[in-house]
C-alpha positions in Angstrom: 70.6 86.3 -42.5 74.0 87.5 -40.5 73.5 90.6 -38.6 75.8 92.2 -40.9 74.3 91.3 -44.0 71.2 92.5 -42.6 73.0 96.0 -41.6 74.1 96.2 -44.9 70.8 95.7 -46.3 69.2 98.4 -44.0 71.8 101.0 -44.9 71.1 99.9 -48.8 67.4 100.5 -48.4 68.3 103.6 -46.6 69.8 105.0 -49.3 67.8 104.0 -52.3 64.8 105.6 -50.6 66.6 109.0 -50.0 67.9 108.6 -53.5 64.1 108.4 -54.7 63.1 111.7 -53.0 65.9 113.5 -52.9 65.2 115.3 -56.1 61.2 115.9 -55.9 61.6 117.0 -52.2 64.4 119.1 -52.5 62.9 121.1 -55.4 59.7 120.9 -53.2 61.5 122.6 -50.4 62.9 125.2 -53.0 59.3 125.9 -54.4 58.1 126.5 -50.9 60.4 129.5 -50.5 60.7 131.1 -53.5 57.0 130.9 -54.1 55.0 134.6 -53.8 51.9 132.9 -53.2 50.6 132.7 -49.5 47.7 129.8 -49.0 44.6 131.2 -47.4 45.2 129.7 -43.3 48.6 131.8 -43.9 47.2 134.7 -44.9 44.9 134.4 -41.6 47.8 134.1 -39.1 49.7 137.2 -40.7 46.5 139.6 -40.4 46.0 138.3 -36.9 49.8 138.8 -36.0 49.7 142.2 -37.8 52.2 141.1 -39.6 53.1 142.4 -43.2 54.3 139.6 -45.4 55.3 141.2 -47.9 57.9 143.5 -45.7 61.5 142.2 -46.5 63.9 142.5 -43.8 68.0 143.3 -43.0 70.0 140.8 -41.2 69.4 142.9 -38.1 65.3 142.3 -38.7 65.6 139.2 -39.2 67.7 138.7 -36.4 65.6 140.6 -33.8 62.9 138.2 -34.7 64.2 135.0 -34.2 65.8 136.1 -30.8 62.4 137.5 -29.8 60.7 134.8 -31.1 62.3 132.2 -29.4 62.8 134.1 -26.2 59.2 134.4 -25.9 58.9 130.6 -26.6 61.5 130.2 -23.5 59.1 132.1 -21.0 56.3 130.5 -22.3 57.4 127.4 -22.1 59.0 127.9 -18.7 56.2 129.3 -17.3 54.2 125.6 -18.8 56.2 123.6 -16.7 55.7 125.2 -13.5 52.7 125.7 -13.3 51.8 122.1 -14.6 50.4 120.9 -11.2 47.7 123.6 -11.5 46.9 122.8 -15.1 44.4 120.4 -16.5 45.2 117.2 -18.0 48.8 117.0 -15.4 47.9 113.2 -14.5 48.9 114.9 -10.6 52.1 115.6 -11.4 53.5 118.6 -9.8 55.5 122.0 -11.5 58.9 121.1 -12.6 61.4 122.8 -10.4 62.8 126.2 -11.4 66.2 124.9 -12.7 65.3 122.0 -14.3 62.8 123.9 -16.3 64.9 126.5 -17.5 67.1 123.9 -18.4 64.6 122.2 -20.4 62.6 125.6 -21.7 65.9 126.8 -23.3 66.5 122.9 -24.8 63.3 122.6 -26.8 63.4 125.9 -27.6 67.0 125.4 -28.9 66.7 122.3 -31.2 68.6 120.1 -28.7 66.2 118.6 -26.4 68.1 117.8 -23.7 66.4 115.9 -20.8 67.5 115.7 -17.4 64.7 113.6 -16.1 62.5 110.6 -17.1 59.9 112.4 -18.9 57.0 109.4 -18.0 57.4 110.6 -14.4 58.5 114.2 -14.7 56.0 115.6 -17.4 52.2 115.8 -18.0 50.9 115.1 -21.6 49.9 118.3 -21.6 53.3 119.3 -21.3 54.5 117.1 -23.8 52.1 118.4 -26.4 51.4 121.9 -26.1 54.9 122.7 -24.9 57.4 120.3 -26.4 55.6 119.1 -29.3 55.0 122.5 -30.3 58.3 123.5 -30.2 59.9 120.7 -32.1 58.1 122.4 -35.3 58.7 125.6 -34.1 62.8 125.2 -33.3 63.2 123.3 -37.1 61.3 125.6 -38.9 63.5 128.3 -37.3 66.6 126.3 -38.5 64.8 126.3 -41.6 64.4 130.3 -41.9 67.9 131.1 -41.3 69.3 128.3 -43.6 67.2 129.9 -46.2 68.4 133.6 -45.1 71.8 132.6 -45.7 70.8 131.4 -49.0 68.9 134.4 -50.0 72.1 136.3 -49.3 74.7 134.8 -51.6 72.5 135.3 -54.3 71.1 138.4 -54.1 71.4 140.5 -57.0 69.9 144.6 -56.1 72.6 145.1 -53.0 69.6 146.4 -50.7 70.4 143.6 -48.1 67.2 142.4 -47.4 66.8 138.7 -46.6 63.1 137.8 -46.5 60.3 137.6 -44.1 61.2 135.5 -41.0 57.5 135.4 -40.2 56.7 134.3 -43.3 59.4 131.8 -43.7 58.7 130.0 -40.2 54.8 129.9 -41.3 56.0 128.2 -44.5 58.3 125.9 -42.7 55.8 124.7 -40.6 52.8 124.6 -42.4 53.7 123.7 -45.7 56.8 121.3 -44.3 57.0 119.9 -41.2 53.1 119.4 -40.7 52.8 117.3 -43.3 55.7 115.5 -43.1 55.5 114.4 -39.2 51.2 113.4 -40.3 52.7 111.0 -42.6 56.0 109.4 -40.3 53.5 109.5 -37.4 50.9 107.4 -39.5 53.9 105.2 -40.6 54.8 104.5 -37.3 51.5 103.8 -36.1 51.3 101.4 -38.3 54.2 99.3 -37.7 53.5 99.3 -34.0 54.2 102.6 -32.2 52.0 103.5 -29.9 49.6 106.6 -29.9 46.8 106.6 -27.3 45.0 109.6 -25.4 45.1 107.5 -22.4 47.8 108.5 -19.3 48.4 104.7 -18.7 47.3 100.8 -19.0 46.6 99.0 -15.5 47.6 95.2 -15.3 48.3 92.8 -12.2 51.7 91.6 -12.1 52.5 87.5 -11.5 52.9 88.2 -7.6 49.7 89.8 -7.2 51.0 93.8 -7.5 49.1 96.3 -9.3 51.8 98.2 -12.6 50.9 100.8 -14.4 52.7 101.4 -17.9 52.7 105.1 -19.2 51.0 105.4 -22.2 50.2 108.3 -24.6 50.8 110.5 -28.0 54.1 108.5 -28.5 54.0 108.1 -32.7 53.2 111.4 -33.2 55.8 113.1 -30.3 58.5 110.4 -32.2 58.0 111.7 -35.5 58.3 115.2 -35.1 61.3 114.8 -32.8 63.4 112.6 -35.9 62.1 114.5 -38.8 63.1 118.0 -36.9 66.2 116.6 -36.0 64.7 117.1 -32.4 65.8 114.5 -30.2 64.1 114.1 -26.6 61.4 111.8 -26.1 58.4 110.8 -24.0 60.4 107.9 -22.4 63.4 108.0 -20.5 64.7 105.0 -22.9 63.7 107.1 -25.9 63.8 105.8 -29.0 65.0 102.4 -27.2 61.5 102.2 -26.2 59.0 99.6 -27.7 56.5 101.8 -27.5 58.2 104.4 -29.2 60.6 102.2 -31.7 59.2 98.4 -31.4 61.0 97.3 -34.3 63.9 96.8 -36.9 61.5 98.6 -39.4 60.7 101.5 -37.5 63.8 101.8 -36.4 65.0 102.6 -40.0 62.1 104.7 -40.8 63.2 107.2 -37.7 67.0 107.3 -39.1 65.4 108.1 -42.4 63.2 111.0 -41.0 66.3 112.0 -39.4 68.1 112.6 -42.7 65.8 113.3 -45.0 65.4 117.7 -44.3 69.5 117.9 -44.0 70.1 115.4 -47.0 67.6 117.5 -49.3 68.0 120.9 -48.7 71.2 120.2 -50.4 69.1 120.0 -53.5 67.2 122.9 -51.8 70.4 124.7 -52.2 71.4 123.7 -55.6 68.0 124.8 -57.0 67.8 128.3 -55.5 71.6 129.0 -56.4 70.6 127.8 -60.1 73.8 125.2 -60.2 72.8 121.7 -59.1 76.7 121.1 -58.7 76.8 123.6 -55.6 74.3 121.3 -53.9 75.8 118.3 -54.5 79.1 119.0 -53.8 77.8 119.9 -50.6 76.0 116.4 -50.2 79.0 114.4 -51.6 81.2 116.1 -48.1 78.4 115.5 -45.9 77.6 111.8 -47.2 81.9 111.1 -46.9 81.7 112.4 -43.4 78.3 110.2 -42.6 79.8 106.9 -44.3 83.2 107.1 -42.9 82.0 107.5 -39.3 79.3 105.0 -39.6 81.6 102.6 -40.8 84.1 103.5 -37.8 80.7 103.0 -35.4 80.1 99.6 -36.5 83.4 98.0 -37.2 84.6 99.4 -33.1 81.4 98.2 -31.8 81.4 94.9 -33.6 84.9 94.3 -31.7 84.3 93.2 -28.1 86.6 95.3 -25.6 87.1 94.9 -21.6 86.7 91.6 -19.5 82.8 91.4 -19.9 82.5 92.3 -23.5 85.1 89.2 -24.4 83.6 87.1 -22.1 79.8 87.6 -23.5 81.3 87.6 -27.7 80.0 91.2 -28.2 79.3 94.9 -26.8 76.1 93.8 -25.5 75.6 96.2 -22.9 73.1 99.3 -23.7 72.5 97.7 -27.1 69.3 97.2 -28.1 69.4 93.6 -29.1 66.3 93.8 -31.6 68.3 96.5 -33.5 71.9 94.8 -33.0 74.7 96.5 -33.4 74.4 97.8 -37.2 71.1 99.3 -36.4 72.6 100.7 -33.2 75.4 102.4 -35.2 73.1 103.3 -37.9 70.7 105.2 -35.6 73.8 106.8 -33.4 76.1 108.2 -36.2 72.8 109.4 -37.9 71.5 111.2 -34.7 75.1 113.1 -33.3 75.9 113.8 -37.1 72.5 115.5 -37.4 71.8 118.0 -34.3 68.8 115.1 -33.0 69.7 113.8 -30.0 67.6 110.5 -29.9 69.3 107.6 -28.7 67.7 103.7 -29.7 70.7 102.7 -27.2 73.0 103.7 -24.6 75.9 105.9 -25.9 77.7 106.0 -22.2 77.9 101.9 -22.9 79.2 101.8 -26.8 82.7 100.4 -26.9 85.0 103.2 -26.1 86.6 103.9 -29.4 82.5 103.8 -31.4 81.7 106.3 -28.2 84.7 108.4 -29.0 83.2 108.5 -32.8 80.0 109.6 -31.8 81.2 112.2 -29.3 83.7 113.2 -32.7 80.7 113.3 -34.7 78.8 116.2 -33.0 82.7 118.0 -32.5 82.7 118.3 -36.2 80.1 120.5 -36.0 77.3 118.2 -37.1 77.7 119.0 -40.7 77.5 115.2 -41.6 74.4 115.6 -42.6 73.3 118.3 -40.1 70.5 119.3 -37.8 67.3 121.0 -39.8 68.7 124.4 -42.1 71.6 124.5 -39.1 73.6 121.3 -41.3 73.3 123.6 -44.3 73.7 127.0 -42.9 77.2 125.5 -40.7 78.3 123.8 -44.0 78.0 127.1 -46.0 79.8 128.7 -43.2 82.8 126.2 -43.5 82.6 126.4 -47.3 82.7 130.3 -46.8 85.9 129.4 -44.7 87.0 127.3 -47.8 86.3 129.8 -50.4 89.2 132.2 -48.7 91.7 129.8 -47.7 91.2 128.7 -51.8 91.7 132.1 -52.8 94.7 132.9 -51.4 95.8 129.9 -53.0 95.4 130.6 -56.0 96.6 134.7 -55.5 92.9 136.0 -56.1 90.4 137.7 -53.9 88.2 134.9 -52.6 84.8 135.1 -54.1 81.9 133.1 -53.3 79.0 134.1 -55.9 80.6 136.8 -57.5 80.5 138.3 -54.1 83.7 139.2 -52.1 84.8 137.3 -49.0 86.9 139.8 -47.1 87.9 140.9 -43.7 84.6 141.1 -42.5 82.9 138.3 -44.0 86.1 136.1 -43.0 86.1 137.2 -39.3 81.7 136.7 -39.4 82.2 133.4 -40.5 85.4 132.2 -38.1 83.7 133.7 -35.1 80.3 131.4 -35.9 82.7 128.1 -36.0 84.7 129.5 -32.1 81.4 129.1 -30.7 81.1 126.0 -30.2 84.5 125.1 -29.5 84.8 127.7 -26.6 81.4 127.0 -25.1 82.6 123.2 -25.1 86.0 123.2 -23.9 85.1 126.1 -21.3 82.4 125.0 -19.5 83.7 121.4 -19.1 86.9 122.9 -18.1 85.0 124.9 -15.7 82.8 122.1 -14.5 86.2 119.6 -13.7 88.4 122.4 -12.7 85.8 123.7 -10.0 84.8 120.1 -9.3 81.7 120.8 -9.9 81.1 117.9 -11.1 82.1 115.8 -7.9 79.2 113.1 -6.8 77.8 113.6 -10.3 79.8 110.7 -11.6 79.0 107.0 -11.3 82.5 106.0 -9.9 84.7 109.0 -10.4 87.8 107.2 -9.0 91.5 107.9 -8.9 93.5 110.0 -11.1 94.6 108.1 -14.6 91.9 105.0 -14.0 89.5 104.0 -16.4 86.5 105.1 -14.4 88.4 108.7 -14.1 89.3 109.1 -17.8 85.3 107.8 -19.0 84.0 110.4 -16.2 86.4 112.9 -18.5 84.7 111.8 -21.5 80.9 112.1 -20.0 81.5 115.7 -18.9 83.1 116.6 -22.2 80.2 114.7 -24.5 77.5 117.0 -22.2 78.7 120.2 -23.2 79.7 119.2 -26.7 75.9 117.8 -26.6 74.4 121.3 -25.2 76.6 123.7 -27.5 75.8 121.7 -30.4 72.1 121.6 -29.5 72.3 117.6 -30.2 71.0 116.8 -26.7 72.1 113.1 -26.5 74.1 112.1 -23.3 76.3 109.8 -21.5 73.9 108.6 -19.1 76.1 107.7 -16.7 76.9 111.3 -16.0 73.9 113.0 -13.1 72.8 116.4 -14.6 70.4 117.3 -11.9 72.6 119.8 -9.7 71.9 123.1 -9.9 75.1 123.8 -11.7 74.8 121.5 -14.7 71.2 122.7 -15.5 72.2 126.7 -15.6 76.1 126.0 -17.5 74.4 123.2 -20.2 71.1 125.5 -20.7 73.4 128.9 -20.7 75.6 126.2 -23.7 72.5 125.6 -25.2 71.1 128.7 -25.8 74.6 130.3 -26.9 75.5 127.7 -29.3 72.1 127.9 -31.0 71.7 132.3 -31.6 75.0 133.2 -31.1 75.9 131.1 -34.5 72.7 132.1 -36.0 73.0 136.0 -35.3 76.3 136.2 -36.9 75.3 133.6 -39.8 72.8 136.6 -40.9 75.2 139.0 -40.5 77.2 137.0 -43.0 74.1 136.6 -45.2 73.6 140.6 -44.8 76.9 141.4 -45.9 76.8 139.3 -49.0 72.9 140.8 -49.8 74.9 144.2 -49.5 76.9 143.3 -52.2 76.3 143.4 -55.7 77.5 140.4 -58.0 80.4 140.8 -60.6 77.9 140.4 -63.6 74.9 142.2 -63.9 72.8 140.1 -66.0 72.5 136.4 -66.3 73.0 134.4 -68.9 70.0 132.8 -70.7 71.8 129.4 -71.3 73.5 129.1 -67.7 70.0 128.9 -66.3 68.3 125.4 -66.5 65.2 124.9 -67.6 63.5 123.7 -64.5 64.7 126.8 -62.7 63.6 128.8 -65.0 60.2 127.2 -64.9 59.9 127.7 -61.2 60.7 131.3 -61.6 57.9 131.8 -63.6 55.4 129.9 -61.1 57.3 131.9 -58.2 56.1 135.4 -60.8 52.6 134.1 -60.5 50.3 136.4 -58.6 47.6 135.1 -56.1 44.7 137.1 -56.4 43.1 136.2 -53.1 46.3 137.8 -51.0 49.4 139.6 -51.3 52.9 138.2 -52.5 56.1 137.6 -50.9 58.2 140.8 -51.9 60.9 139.0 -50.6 61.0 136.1 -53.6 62.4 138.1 -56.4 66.1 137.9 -54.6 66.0 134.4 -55.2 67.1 134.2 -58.1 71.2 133.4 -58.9 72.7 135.9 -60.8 75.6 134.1 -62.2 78.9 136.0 -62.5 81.4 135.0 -65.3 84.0 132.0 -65.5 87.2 133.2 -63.8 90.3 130.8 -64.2 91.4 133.0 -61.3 88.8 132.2 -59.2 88.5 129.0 -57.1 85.2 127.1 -58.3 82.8 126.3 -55.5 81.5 122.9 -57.2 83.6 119.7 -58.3 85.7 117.3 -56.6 88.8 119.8 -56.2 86.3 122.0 -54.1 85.1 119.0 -52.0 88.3 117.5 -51.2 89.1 121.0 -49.8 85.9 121.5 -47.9 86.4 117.9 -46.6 89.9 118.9 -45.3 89.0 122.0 -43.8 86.3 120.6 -41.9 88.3 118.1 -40.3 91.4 120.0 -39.7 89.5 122.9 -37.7 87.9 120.2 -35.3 91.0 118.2 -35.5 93.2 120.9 -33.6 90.3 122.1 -31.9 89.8 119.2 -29.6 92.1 116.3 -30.2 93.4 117.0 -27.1 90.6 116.9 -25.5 89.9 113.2 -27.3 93.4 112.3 -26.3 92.6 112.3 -22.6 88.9 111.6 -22.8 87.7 108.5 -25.6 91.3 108.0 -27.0 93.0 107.3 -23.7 89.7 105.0 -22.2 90.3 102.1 -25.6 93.8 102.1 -25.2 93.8 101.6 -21.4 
């Protein structure tokens, strides 16, 4: 079998397995959050949190607790590293120094999982497992929550702005989602070779006598929970190149398919709650264009060998992983950058430079193809909101998304979430080449205009589109280790994840504040199944309380309007396709033009 028939056979089994769960998952992701019921070990950490489930909160609420959530989960975890040389289990490995664990406190905590050392070396097990396994569930279910907030917001029907329960909805996340998930990929993987031992390392004698120690340890179950939370990171410096971690073609596909299952199905997620399965997949039908089209870019530049070397050897062999080949490679690396992951199962800094300049386009998009964990959904709904206005003043009618109103406010909300990224991107690597401070960081910096100048370009601008995008992959070539590239890519990490978030629920709070056009549903416009889950959602539990929150989950649909754009369909999508592309296009195609653009034409 030809590599590429064997590509296209991996990306065929690919789909056909998402296809199979994409409906019973999605609706199984739907049932988790609209259900009033909370399951006994729930009900145990809410009354030992002193928490009140069945308190609904504003966008302000909810806000307050995920920031002091997560900022507690940045001193905690901090405060893990450093004093790992004093803790048990540290396999006499010292603290982490002070700016290399903020760096890394603020990356797990963030989704992104940037790593600026070899974690075999740098990090204890104990580390790995109480700090940054624990956050991979924790930053997803997070994503999660305020995917869900958003949600909970275009549909609300009372106008009392209340979006939920964040505790309860990052309890459900984890426990009833990402636990049980990560069990099963981590078994999976186990199986088909990954490694998971409670050992530190394996001893063996070398042919010339030496003594070598390979690193062994938790790998299968650290791997799964970093693909299936769109996490990224790993307990190798290779990561998911590793044989330990990834041995072979067939793991290899089940990571890229725990990668995109959560983003693929909360689609259906979305379609279910909103009570129009259309809305969901017209979503799906942008992200999968977006996926397809730069996966096919990917392969067909990296199948064609470019520079001296490449030509010479038949293929871009270098940093490919030659058990994966090249379709796996571009499989795994337009899956990863278009979701917010960060795992690498080869070296981005050594793909051709027109498949790197896809990849590094792939996170610039936004990663809405499919998307990180809830932040894919919650950052295409934002770009749809964007849609929705631009539509209505097309057609000469206030812009409505829901029934509910997209005005000045809402507008300016959702166009400030979408300059994030771009300004923390393009200003801190302007600042970083401007100031030079990114001199004897580079492997051969060179002269003005040279190739090694104009790659060097492109490594500083793929780290802070990797940091401000909380993706966390890297052109390795670039050294991150000064004390200026851990504070400006952790300060990028931690304001491209909660700035976006904060101002996505004040989007969601503003539409929860508003009250749909119609008043009361129609009987035939809601489906069957929905309606059937409603009624299991109305369900009381008589061992605990409800979820007071649940009722505003339910879609009050407003009245056909020919005036009003419809937010389903193929006109939709080819609008929210085009808007997509054209805010990222003017955004940084100048950028590309000197970084990845002008490094395959030279």
């Amino acid at each position: 079998m030809s590599d590429t028939t064997a590509g296209l056979v991996q990306v065929g089994v690919l789909l056909a397995v998402l296809a199979v769960v994409y409906v019973p998952f999605g609706d199984y992701l739907a049932a988790v959050y609209r259900s009033r019921r909370h399951l006994w070990a729930e009900r145990g950490l809410y009354r030992l949190a002193r928490i009140d489930p069945d308190a609904g909160q504003t966008w302000r609420a909810y806000a307050v607790s995920v920031l002091g959530f997560s900022f507690g989960a940045i001193v905690l975890l901090y405060a893990l590293q450093r004093l790992q040389g004093v803790l048990p289990w540290n396999d006499g490995r010292p603290g982490v120094p002070p700016t290399m664990a903020f760096n890394t406190a603020i990356s797990f905590v963030t989704n992104t999982n940037w790593q600026s050392f070899s974690p075999e070396t740098t990090v204890s097990d104990l580390t790995q497992m109480l700090g940054f396994a624990v956050q991979n569930f924790l930053s997803a279910a997070v994503g999660l929550a305020v995917a869900i907030a958003l949600v909970r917001g275009l549909i609300a029907r009372t106008g009392d702005g209340l979006l939920g329960n964040f505790w309860v909805d990052l309890v459900r996340g984890t426990v009833r989602i990402l636990l049980p998930v990560a069990f099963v990929v981590a078994v999976i993987l186990v199986l088909a070779g990954a490694v998971q031992s409670w050992h530190s390392g394996v001893g063996y004698t070398l042919l010339d006598g030496r003594a070598q120690v390979s690193p062994v340890g938790p790998f299968a179950s650290q791997e799964a929970i970093k693909v299936l939370g769109t996490n990224g990171g790993g307990t190798f410096g290779a990561n998911s190149a590793h044989p330990f971690s990834n041995p072979t073609p067939l793991t290899n596909l089940v990571q890229v398919f725990a990668i995109l299952l959560i983003p693929v199905c909360l689609t259906r997620t979305y379609g279910t709650l909103v009570g129009d399965r259309r809305q969901g997949l017209t979503l799906l039908a942008v992200m999968g264009t977006l996926w397809a089209g730069l996966l096919a870019l990917v392969w067909f530049l990296q199948s064609r060998p470019s520079g001296i070397a490449a030509v010479a050897a038949g293929a871009n062999l270098e940093g490919t992983e030659l058990r994966f080949g090249v379709p796996g490679t571009a499989l795994f690396a337009v899956s990863t950058t278009g979701t917010s992951t960060g795992a690498v199962n080869a070296a981005h800094d050594s793909l051709a430079p027109g498949a790197g300049g896809a990849v590094l386009w792939n996170m610039l998009l936004g990663e809405v193809a499919p998307g990180g964990v809830g932040s894919g959904l919650y950052g295409m709904l934002i770009l749809a909101t964007i849609t929705v206005f631009l539509g209505g003043l097309l057609v000469g009618r206030s812009p409505e998304f829901f029934g509910k109103k997209v005005g000045r406010r809402e507008i300016t909300v959702a166009v400030l979430s979408v300059l994030v990224m771009p300004a923390l991107v393009l200003s801190g690597a302007a600042v970083a080449l401007a100031s030079r401070a990114g001199d004897g960081q580079l492997i051969e910096p060179g002269p003005a205009g040279s190739p090694t100048a104009v790659h060097g370009f492109t490594e500083v601008l793929y780290a802070y589109a990797s940091a401000a995008n909380n993706n966390g992959s890297a052109f390795g070539g670039l050294t991150v280790t000064s004390d200026w590239f851990q504070l400006s890519l952790g300060l990028a990490m931690f304001f491209g994840r909660f700035l976006p978030i904060v101002l996505v629920l004040a989007l969601a709070g503003m539409f929860a504040r508003q009250r749909p056009r119609a008043d009361e549903p129609s009987a035939v416009e809601q489906p069957a199944a929905l309606a059937a889950a409603d009624a299991d959602a109305a369900d009381t539990d008589a061992a605990g309380p409800t979820h007071a929150a649940s009722p505003t989950a339910t879609l009050v649909r407003a009245p056909a309007d020919a005036g009003v754009l419809p937010t389903s369909g193929p006109l939709f999508a080819a609008l929210l396709f085009g808007t997509t592309l054209l805010i990222a296009g003017l955004t940084f195609l100048p950028a590309l033009a000197l970084g990845p653009i002008a490094e395959a034409l030279l």
